[in-house]
py3Dmol code that shows the C-alpha trace and the ligand (Angstrom):
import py3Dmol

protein = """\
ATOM      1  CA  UNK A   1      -9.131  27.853  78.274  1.00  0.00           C
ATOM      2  CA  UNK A   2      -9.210  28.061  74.627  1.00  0.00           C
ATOM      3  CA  UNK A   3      -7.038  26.146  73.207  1.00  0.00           C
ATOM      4  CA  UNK A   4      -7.772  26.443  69.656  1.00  0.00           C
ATOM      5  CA  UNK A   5      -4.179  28.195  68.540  1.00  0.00           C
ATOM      6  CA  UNK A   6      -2.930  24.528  67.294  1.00  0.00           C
ATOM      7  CA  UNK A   7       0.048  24.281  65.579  1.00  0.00           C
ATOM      8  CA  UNK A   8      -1.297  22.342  62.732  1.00  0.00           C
ATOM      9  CA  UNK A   9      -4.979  21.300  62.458  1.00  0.00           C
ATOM     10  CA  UNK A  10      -4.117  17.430  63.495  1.00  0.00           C
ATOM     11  CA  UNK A  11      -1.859  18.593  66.730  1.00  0.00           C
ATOM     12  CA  UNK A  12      -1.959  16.262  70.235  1.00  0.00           C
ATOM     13  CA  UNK A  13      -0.652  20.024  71.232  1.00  0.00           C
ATOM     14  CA  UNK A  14      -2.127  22.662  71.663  1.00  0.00           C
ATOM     15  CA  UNK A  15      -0.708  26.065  72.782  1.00  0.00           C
ATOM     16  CA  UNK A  16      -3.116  28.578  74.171  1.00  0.00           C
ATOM     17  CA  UNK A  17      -1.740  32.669  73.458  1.00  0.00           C
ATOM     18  CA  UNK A  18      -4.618  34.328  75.102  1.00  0.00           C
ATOM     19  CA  UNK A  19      -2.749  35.645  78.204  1.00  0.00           C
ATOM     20  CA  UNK A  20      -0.032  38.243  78.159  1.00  0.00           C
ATOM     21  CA  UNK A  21       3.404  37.085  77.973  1.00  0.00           C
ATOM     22  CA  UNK A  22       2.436  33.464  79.079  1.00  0.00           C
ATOM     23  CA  UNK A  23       1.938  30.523  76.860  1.00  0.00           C
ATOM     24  CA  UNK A  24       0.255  27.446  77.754  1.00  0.00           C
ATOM     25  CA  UNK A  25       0.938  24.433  76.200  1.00  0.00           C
ATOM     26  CA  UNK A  26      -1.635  21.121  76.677  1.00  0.00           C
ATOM     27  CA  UNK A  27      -0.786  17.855  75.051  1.00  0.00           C
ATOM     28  CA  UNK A  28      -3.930  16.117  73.940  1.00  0.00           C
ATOM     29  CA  UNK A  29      -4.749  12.649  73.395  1.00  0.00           C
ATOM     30  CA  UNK A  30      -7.489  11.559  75.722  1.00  0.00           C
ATOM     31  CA  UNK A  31      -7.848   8.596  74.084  1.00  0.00           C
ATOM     32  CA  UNK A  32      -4.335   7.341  75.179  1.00  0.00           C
ATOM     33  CA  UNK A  33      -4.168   8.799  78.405  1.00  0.00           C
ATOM     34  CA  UNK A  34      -2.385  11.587  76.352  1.00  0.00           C
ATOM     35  CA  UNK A  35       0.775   8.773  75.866  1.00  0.00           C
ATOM     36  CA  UNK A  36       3.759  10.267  74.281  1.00  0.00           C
ATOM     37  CA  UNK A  37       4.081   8.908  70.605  1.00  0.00           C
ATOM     38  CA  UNK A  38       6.931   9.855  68.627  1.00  0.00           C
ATOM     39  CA  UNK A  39       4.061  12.692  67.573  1.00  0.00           C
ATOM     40  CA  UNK A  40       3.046  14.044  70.770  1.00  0.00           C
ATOM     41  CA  UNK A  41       6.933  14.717  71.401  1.00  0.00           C
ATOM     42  CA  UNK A  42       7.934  15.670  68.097  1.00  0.00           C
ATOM     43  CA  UNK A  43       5.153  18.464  68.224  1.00  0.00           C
ATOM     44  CA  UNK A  44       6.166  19.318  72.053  1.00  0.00           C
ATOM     45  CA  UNK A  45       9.949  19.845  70.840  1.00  0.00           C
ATOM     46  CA  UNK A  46       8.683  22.468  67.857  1.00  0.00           C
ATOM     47  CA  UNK A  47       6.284  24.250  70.566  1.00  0.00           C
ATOM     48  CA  UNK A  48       9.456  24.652  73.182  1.00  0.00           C
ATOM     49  CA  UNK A  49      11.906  25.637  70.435  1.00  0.00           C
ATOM     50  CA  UNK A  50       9.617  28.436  69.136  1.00  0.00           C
ATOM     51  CA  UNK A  51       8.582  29.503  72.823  1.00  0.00           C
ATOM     52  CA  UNK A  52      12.487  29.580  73.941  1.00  0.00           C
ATOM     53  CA  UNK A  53      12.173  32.445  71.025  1.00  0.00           C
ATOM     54  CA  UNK A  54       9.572  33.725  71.117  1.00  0.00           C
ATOM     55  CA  UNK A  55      10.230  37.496  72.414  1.00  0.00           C
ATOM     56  CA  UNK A  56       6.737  38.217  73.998  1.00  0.00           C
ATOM     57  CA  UNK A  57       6.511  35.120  75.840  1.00  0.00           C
ATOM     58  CA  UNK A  58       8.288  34.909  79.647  1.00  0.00           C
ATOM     59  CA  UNK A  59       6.690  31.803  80.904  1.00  0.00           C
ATOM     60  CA  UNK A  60       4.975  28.371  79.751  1.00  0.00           C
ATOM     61  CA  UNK A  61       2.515  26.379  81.390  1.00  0.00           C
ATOM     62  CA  UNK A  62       3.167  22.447  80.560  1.00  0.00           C
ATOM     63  CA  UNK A  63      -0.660  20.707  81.069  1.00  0.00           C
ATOM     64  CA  UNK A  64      -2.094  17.392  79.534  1.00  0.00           C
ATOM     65  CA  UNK A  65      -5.205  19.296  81.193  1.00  0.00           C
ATOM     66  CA  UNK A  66      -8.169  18.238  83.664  1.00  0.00           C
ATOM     67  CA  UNK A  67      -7.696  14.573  83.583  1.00  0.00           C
ATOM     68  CA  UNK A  68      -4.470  13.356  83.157  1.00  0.00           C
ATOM     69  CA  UNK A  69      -0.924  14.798  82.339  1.00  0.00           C
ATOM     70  CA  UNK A  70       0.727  11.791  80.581  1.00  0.00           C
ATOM     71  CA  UNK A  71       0.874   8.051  81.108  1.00  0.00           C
ATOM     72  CA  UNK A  72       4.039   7.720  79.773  1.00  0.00           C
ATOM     73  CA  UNK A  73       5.989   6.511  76.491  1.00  0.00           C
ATOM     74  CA  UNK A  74       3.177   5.110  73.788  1.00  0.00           C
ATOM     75  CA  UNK A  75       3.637   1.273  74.770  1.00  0.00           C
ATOM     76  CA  UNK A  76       2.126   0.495  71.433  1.00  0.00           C
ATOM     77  CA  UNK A  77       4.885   2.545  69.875  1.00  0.00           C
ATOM     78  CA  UNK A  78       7.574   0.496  71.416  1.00  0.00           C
ATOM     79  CA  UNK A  79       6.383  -2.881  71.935  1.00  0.00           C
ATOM     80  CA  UNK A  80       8.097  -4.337  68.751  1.00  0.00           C
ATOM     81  CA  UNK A  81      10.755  -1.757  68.519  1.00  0.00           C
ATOM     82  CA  UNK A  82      14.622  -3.305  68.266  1.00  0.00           C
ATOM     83  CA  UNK A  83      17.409  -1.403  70.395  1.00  0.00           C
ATOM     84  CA  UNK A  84      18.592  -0.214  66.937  1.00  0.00           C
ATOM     85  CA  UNK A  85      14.981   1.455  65.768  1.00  0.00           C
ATOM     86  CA  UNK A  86      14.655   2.924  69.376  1.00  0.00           C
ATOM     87  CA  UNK A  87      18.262   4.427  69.207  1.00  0.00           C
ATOM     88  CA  UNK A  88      17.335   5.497  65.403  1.00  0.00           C
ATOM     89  CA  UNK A  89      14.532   7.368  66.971  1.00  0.00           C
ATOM     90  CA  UNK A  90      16.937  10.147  68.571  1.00  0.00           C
ATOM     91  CA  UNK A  91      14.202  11.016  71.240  1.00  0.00           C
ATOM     92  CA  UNK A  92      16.363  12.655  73.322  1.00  0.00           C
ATOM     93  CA  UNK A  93      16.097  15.216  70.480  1.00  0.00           C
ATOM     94  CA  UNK A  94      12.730  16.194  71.318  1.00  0.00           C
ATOM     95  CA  UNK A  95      13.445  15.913  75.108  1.00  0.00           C
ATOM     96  CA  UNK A  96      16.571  18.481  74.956  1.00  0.00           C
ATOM     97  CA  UNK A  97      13.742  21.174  73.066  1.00  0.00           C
ATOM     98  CA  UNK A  98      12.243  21.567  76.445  1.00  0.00           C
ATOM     99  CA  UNK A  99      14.775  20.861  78.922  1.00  0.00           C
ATOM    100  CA  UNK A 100      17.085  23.750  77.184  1.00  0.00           C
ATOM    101  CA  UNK A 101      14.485  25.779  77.127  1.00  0.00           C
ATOM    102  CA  UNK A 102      15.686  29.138  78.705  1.00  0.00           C
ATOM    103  CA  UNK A 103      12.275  30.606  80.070  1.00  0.00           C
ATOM    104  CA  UNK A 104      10.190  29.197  83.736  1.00  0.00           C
ATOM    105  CA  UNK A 105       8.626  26.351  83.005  1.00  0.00           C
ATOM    106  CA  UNK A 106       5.832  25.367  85.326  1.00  0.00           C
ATOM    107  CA  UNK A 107       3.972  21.285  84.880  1.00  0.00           C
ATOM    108  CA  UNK A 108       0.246  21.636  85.909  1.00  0.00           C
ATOM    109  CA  UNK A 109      -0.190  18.158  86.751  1.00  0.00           C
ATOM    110  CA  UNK A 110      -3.433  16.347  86.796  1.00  0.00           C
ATOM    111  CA  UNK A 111      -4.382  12.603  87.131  1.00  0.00           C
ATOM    112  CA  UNK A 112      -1.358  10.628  86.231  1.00  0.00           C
ATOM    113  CA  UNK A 113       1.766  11.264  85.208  1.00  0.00           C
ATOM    114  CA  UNK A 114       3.704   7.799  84.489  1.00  0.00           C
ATOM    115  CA  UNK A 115       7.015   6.696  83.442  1.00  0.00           C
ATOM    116  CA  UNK A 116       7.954   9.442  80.444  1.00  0.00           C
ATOM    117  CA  UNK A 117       4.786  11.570  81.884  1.00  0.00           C
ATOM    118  CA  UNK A 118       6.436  12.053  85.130  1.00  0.00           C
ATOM    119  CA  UNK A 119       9.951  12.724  83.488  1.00  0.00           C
ATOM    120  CA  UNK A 120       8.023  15.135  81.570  1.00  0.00           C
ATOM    121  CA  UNK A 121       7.097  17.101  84.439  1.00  0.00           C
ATOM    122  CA  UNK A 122      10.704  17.025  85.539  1.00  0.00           C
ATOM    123  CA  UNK A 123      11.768  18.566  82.661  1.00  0.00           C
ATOM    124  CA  UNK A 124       9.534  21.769  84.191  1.00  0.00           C
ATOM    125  CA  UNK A 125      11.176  23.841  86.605  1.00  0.00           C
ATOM    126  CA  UNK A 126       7.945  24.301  89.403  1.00  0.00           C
ATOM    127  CA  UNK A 127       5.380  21.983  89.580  1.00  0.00           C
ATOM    128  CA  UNK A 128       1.932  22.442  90.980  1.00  0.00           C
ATOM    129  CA  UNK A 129      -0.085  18.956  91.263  1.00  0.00           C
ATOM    130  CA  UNK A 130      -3.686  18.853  91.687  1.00  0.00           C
ATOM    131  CA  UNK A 131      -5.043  16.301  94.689  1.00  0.00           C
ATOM    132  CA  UNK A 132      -5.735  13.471  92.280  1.00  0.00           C
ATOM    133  CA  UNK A 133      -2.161  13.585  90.416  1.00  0.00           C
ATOM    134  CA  UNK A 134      -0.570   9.974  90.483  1.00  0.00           C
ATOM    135  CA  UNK A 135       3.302  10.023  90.087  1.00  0.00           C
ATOM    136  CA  UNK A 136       5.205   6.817  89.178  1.00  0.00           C
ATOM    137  CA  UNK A 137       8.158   5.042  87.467  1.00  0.00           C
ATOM    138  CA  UNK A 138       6.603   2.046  86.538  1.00  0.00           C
ATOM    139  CA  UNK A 139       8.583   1.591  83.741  1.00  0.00           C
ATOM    140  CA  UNK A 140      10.515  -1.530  85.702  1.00  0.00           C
ATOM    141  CA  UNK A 141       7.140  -3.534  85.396  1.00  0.00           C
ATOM    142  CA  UNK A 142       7.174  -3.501  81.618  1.00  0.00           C
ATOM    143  CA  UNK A 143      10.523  -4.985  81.334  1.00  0.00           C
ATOM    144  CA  UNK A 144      12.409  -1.500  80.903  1.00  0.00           C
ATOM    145  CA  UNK A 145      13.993   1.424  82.676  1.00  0.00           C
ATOM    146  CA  UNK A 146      13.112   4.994  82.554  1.00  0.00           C
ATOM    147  CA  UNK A 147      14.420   6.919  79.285  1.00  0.00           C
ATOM    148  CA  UNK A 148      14.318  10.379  79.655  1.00  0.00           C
ATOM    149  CA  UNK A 149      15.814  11.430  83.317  1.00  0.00           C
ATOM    150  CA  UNK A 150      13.786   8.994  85.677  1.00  0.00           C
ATOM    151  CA  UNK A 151      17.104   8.085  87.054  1.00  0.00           C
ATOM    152  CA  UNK A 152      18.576  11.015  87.062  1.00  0.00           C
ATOM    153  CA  UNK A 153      16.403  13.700  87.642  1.00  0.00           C
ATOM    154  CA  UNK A 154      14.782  12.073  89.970  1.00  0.00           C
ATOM    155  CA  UNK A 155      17.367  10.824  92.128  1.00  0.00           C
ATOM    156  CA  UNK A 156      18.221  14.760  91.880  1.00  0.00           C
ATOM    157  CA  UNK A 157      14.670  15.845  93.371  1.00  0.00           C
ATOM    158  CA  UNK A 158      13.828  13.553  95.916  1.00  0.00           C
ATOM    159  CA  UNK A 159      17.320  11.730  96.580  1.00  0.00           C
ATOM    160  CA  UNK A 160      18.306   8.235  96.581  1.00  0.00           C
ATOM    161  CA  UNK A 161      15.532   6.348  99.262  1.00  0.00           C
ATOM    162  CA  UNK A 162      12.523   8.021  97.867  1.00  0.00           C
ATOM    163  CA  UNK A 163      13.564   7.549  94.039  1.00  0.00           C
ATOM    164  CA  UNK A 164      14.893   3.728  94.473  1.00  0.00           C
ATOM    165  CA  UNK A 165      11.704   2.985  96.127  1.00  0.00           C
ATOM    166  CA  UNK A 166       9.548   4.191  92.960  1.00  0.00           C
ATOM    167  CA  UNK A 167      11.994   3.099  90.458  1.00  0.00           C
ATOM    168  CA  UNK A 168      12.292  -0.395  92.110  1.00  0.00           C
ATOM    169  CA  UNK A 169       9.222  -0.892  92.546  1.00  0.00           C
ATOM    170  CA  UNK A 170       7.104   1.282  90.474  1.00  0.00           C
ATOM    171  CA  UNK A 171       4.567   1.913  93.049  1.00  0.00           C
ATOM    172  CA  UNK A 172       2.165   4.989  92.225  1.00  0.00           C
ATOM    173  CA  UNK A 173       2.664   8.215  94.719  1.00  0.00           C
ATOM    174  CA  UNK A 174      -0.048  10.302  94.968  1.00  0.00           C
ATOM    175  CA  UNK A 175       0.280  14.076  95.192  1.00  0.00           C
ATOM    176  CA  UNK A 176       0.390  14.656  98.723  1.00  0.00           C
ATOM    177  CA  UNK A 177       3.324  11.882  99.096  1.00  0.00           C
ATOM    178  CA  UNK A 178       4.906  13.827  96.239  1.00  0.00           C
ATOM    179  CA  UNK A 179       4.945  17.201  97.776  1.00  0.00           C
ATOM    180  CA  UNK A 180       6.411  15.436 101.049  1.00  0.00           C
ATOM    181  CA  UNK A 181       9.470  14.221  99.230  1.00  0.00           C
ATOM    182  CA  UNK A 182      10.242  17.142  97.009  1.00  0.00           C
ATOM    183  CA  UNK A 183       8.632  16.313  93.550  1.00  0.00           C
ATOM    184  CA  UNK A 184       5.795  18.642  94.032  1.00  0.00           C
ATOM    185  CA  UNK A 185       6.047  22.419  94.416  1.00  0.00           C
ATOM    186  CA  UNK A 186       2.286  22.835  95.585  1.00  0.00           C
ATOM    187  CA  UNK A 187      -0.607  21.060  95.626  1.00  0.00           C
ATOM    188  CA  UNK A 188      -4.279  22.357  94.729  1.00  0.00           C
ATOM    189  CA  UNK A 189      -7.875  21.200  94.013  1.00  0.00           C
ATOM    190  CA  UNK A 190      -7.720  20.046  91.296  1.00  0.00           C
ATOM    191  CA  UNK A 191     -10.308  22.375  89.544  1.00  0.00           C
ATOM    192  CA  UNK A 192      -7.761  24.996  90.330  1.00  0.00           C
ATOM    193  CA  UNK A 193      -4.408  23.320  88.839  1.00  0.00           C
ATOM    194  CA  UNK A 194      -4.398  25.049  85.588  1.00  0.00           C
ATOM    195  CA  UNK A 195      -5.155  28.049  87.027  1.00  0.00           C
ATOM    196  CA  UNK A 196      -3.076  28.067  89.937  1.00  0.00           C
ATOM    197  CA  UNK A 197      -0.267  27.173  87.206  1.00  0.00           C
ATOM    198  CA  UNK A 198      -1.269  29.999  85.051  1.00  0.00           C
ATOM    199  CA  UNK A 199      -1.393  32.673  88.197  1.00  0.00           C
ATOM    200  CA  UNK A 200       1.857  31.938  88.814  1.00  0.00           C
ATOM    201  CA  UNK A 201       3.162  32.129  85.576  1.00  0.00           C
ATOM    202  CA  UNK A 202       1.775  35.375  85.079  1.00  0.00           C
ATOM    203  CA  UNK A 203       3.175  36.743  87.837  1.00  0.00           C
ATOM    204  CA  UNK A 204       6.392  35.334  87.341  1.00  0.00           C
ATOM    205  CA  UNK A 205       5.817  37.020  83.127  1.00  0.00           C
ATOM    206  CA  UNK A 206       6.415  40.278  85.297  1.00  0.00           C
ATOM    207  CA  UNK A 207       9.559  39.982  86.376  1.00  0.00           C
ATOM    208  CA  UNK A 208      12.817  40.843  84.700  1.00  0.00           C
ATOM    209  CA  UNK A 209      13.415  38.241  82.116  1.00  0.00           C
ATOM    210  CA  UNK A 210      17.035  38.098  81.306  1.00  0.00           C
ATOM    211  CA  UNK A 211      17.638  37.859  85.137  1.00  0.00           C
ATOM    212  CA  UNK A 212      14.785  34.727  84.942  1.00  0.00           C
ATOM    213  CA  UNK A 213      16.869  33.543  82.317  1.00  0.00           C
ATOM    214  CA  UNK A 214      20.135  33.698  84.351  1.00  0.00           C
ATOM    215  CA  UNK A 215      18.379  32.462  87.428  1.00  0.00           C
ATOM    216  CA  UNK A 216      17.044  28.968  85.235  1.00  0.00           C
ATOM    217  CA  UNK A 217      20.677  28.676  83.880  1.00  0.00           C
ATOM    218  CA  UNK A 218      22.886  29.402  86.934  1.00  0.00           C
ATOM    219  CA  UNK A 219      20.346  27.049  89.019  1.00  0.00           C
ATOM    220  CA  UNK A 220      19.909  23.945  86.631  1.00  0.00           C
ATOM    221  CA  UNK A 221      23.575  24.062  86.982  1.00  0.00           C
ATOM    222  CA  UNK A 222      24.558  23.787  90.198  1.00  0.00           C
ATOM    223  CA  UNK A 223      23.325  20.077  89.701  1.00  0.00           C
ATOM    224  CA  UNK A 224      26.559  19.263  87.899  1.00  0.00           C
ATOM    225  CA  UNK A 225      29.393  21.355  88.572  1.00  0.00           C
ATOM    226  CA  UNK A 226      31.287  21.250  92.168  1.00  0.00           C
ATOM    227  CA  UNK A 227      30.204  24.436  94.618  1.00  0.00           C
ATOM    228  CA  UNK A 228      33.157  26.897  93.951  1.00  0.00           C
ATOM    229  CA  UNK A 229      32.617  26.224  89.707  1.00  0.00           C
ATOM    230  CA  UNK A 230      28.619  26.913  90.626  1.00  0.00           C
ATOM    231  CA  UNK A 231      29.405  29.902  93.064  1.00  0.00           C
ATOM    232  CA  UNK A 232      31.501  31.465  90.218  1.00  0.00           C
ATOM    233  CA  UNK A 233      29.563  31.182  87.885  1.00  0.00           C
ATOM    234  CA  UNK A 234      26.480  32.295  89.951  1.00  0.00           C
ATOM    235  CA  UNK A 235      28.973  35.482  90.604  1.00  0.00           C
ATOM    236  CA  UNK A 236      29.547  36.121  87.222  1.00  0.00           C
ATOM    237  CA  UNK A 237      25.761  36.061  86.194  1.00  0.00           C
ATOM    238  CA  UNK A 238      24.903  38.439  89.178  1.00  0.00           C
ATOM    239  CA  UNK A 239      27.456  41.047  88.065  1.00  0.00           C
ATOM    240  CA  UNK A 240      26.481  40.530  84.409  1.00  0.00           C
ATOM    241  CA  UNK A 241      22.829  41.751  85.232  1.00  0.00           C
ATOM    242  CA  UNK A 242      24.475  44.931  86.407  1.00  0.00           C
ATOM    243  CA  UNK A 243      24.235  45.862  82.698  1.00  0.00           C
ATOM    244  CA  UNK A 244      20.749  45.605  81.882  1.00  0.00           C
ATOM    245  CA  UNK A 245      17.807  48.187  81.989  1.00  0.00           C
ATOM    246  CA  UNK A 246      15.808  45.988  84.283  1.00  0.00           C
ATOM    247  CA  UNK A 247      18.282  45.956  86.927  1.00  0.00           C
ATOM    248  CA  UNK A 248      18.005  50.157  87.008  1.00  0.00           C
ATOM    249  CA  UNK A 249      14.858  49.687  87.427  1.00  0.00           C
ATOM    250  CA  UNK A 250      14.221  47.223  90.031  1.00  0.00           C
ATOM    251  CA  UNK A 251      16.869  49.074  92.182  1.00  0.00           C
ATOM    252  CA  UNK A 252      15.315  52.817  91.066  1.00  0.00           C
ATOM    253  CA  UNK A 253      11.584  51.381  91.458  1.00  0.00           C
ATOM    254  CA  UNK A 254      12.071  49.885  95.284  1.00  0.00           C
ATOM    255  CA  UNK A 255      14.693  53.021  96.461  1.00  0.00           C
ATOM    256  CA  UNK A 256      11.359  55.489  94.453  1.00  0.00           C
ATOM    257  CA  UNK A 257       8.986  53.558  96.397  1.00  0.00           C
ATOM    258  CA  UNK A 258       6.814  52.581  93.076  1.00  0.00           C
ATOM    259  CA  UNK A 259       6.279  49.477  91.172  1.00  0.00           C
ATOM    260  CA  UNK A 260       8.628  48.791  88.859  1.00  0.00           C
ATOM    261  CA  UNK A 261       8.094  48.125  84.849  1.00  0.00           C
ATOM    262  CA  UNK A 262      10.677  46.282  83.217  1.00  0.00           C
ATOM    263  CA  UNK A 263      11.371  46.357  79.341  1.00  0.00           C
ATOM    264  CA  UNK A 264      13.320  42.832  79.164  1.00  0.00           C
ATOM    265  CA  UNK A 265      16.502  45.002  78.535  1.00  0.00           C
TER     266      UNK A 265
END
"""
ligand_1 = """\
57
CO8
N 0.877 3.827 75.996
C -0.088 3.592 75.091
N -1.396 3.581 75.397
C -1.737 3.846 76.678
C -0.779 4.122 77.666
C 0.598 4.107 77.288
N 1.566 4.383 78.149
N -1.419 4.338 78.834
C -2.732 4.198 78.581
N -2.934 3.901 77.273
C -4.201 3.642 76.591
C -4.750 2.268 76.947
O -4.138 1.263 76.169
C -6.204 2.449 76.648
O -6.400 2.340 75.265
P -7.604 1.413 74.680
O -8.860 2.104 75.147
O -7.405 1.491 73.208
O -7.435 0.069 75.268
C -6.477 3.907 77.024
O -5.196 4.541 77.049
C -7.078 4.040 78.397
O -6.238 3.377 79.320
P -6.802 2.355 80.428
O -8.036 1.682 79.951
O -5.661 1.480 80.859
O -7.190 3.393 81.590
P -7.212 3.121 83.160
O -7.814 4.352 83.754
O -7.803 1.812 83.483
O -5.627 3.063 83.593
C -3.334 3.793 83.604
C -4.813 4.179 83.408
C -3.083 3.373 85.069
C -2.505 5.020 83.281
C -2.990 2.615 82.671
O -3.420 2.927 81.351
C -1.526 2.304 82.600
O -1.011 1.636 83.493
N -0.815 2.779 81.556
C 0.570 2.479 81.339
C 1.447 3.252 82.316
C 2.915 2.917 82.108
O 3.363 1.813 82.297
N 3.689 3.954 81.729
C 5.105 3.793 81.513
C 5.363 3.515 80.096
S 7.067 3.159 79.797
C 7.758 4.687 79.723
O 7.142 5.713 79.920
C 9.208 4.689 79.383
C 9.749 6.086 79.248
C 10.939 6.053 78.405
C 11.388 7.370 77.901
C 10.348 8.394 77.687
C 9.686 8.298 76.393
C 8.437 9.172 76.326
"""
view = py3Dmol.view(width=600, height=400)
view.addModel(protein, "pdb")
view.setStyle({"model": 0}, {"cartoon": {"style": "trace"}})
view.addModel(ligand_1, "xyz")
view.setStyle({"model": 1}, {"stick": {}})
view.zoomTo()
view.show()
């Protein structure tokens, strides 16, 4: 990939444009295992809120590329930091940028992805993992808990066992143990992560956005409100796609026996 569309010429991320209607967004900072400084997230927050606008663009690919995804919050960062600085900081600023983020987000996970790395990931929607990716909460063994959904979304993902067992003990589950308890949506060689990623995004660029959009909001939902508030609501989003172009045409394309083109209307 080329990933020389930077936002600014000293960015730890990079978005790549080069494929229709899919953006691909790599954090970079080899030297640190690609750890999330204040930086690294301030730029990923900017790259999500433009993408969540961004017209031409239906999906994102989240990558810290071949080697590693992210080994977590920058240590360094935070070693001296009081309660009062790390409150000051308002990261869950930059976190809400991509977790509100209405278009398919899918992690392309490589190496590890630690403590705010694999709460990163979380904050995708699919996530494919190549054989050598290395999930963890280790956050417990540097005196701390995890920041940014570790408890949460995790608990949410793979239920109570499986998440007390990595946030208790901070053990390090590679990807096959991952896809087994429901962190993982697929796992590939890991030469084909990216790409796999990127496939899927692609094909998933295709399809009707405003329904995708209704789809990520409805679902993300049902993790908070009871069933009949969810079932309503997933009612009411189901009848409001009655009034868009694309649904015409899905329904027109299948009954004409053609593939169908939508226009994101
Ligand atoms: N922060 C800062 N620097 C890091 C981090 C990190 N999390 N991880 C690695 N680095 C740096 C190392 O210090 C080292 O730098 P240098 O060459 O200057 O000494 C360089 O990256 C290479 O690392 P290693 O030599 O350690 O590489 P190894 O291959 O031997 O080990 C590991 C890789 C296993 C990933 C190891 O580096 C490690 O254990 N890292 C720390 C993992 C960790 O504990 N992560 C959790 C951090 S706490 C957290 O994420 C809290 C989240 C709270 C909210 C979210 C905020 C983002």
């Amino acid at each position: 990939m080329d990933f020389t569309n930077k936002i600014n010429d000293s960015a730890y991320v990079q978005v790549d444009y080069s494929i229709a209607q899919v953006a691909v967004v790599k954090i970079h900072r080899p030297e640190a295992k690609n750890a999330l400084n204040t930086q690294v997230r301030k730029e990923l927050a900017q790259i999500f809120s433009t993408l969540s606008f961004a017209d031409d663009i239906h999906a994102i690919v989240l990558t810290g590329g071949d080697h590693v995804f992210a080994a977590g919050a920058d240590l360094k960062e935070m070693a001296t930091a009081s309660s009062t600085e790390m409150m000051l900081r308002h990261t869950e600023r930059y976190w809400n940028a991509i977790a509100q983020c209405p278009k398919p987000v899918i992690a392309a996970v490589n190496g590890y992805a630690l403590g705010g790395g694999c709460e990163l990931a979380m904050h995708a929607d699919i996530i494919i993992a190549g054989k050598s990716a290395i999930f963890g909460q280790p956050e417990i063994k540097v005196g701390v808990i995890p920041g940014a959904g570790g408890t949460q979304r995790l608990f949410r993902a793979v239920g109570k066992f499986h998440a007390m067992r990595m946030l208790m003990t901070g053990v390090m589950v590679p990807a096959d143990e991952a896809y087994r308890i429901g962190l993982v949506s697929q796992v590939t060689e890991d030469d084909q992560t990216i790409a796999t990623a990127i496939k899927m995004a692609e094909n998933i660029a295709k399809l009707p956005p405003i329904a995708l959009q209704q789809l990520k909001e409805v679902a993300l939902w049902s993790e908070d409100v009871p069933l009949q508030a969810g079932l309503a609501l997933e009612r009411k989003s189901f009848q409001l796609l009655f009034s868009t172009e694309d649904q015409k045409e899905g329904a027109n394309a299948f009954l004409e026996k053609r593939r169908p083109h939508y226009s994101g209307k």
